[in-house]
N, C-alpha and C positions, 0 to 999 in steps of 0.2 A: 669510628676508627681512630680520631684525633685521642677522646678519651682512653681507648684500650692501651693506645702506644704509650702515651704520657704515663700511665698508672702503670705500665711493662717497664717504663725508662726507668722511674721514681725506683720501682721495687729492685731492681737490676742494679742501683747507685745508692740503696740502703737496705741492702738486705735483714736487716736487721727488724725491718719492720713486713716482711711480709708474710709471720704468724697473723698478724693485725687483720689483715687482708682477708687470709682464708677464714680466720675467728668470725668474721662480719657476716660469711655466709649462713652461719646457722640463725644471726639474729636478724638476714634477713628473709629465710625461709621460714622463721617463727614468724615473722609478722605475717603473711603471704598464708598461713596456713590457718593465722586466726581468722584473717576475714574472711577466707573462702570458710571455717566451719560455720564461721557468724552466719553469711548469707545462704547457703547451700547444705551445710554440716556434710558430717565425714561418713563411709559405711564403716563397722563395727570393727570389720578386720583390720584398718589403718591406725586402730587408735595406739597399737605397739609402737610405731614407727613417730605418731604423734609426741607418745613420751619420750622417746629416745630424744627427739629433736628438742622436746623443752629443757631436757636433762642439759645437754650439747650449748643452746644460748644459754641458761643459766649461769652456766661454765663459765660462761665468754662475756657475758654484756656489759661488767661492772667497768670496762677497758673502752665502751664506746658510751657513756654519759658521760651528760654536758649539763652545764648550767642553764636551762629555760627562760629565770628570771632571777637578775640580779638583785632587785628590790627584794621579793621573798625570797633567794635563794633557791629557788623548786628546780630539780633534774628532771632529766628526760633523756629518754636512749637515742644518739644520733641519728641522721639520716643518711648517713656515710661512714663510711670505714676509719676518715682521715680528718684531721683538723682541715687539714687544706682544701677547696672545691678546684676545678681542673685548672684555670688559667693559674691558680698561688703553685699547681702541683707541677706545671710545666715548669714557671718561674723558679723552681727549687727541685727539679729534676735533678741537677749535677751542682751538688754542694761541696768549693773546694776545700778542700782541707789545710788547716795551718801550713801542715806539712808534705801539702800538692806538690808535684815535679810543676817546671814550665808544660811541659806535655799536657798535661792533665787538668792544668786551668784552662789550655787554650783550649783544650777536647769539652771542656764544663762552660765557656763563652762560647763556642761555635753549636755545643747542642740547643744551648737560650736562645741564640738567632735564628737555628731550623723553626727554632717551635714559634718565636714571636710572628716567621713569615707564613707558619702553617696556621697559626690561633685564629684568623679572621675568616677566613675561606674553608678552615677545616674542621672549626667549631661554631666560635659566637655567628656567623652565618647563617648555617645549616641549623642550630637552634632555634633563630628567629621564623624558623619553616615548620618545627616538626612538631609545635604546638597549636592547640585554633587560639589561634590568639589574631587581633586586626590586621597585623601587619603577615600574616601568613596567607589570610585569603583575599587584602588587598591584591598582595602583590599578585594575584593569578587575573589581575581585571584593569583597563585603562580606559581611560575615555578617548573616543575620537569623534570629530563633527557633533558633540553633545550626546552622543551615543555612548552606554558599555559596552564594551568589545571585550573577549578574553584575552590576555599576552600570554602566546607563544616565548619562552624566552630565547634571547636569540643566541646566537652559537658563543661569542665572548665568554658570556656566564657557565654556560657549558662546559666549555673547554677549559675555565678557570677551575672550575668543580672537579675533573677530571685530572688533572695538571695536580690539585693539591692531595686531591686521594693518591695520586702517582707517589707524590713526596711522601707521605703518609706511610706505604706502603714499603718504604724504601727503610724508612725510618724502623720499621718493625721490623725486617730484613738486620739493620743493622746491631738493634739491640738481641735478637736471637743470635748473630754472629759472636757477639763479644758474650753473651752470656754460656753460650756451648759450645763455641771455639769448633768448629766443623771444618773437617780438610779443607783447603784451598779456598777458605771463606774469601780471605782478600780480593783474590783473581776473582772468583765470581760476585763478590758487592762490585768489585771495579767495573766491573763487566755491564753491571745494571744498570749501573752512574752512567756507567757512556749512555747507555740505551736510551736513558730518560732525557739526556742531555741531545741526543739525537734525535729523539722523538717529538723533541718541545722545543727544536731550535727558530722555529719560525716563528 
């Protein structure tokens, strides 16, 4: 969720770059379609749609290489859409302008503190979980009296968990409002603010 909003904030506050975005999809449904022919291969009647799609990256991919290796110089097609990875794309979600209002630097500082309070509980957290990696199935095991036990986790982490998706969600609320301008958006974000603010006041 953390990544969606952030990559919705970024495109929303430079639209200029969200041909980039859509461009990425074809190279990365090309890659996705090499491996599965490599391990599986395709039935006959797909292969239209196969070229259509090499046609489509072609198009597109000379925009997402990158330098592999500085010493030889050798390229390679990125593994993302953007220079940036998600915490550089929060930190540069709202880029003020020479020629920013007061308004609009303050609205470009207070979007960088949602995101600095959502970045730990609504990203690099939940990443350190959704890989096998040691610290993913430690954490599901404690010792007691010399014994492994499983941990239950207890309600804190929970409720922090849920608390940041809330923000989260709030957050994507907000950027759909400002991007499509919807009757009476104000009233009802305002509306939500309270809810969340009521819901989490203990």
């Amino acid at each position: 969720m953390f990544e969606r909003v952030v990559t919705a904030r970024y495109i929303h506050n430079h639209p200029a770059e969200a041909s980039a975005f859509g461009d990425f999809d074809y190279v990365q449904r090309r890659k996705l379609a090499r491996a599965l022919e490599e391990r599986l291969g395709f039935p006959e009647e797909m292969r239209p749609q196969l070229v259509e799609l090499n046609a489509d990256a072609d198009r597109v991919e000379n925009q997402f290489v990158v330098t592999d290796c500085e010493t030889c110089d050798s390229k390679r097609v990125n593994y993302t859409w953007h220079k940036y990875d998600v915490p550089a794309m929060a930190a540069n979600t709202e880029r003020s302008r020479p020629d920013a209002t007061p308004d609009e630097r303050k609205e470009a500082r207070e979007t960088k503190r949602r995101f600095q309070k959502m970045a730990t509980f609504g990203y690099f957290d939940p990443m350190g979980h959704t890989h096998a990696t040691f610290r993913s199935m430690a954490s599901a095991f404690g010792e007691e009296n010399g014994e492994m036990k499983r941990v239950v986790a207890d309600y804190g982490v929970v409720d922090r968990t849920v608390w940041t998706a809330h923000q989260i969600v709030l957050e994507g609320l907000l950027v759909a409002g400002q991007r499509f301008n919807p009757p009476q958006f104000e009233d009802a974000f305002r509306c939500a603010t309270e809810h969340f603010a009521e819901s989490w006041r203990r």
